[in-house]
N, C-alpha and C positions, 0 to 999 in steps of 0.2 A: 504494500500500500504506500503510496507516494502523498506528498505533503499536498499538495495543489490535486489531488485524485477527485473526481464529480464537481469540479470547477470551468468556467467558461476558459475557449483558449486564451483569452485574454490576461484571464485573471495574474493580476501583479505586473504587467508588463505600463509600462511609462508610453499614454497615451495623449493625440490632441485629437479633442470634437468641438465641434465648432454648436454653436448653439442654435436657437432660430433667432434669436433677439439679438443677434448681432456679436455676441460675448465667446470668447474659445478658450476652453478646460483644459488646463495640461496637470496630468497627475497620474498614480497610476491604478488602473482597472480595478478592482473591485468584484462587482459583480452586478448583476439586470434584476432589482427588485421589481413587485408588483408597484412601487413608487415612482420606479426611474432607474439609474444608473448612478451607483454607488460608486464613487473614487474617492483615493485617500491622499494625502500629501501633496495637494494640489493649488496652484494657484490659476486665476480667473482674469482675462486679460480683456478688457470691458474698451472696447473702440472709443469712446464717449470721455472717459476719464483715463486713459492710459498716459506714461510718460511716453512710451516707444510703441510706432508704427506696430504690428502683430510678426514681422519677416522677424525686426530685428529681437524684440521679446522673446521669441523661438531660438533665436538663435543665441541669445544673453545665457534663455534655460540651459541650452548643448553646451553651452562651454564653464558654464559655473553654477549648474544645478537648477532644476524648477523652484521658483520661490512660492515656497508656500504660505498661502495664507489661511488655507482650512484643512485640519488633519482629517477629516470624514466630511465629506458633501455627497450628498443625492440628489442627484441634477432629475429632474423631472420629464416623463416621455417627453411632453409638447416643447419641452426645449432642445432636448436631445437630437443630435443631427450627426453627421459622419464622424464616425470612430475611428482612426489610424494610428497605427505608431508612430512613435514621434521619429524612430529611426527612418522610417517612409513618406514623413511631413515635407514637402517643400519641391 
């Protein structure tokens, strides 16, 4: 029995989804409640109030860690939008 065993493939991997409201998740996987989409150690990159463009905030996370602002979020379905790795981002 393996630690990650009846887990999505995703689960633990460092991902971005981008939301409908405009706002993109970088953290990593979790798992798909009846809620939403459970990630942990993630920060929220909100077009509206950001210091940096969304290329270079991705690319800040790649070289010196995602900055996290919430250790557990459940992003909810109707915002939920395309899941990827962030190794596959860009």
């Amino acid at each position: 029995m393996t630690l990650h065993e009846n887990r999505e493939a995703l689960h633990g991997i460092t991902v971005v989804m981008s939301g409908a409201s405009g706002k993109t998740y970088l953290g990593r996987f979790h798992e798909t409640t009846e809620r939403g989409i459970a990630m942990r150690d993630l920060g929220v990159h909100d077009p509206a109030t950001a210091e940096h463009d969304l290329p270079t905030w991705i690319d800040r996370a790649r070289r010196f860690g995602v900055p996290v602002e919430h250790g557990f979020l459940v992003v909810p379905h109707d915002e939920v939008g395309p899941v990827m790795r962030l190794a596959e981002w860009g």
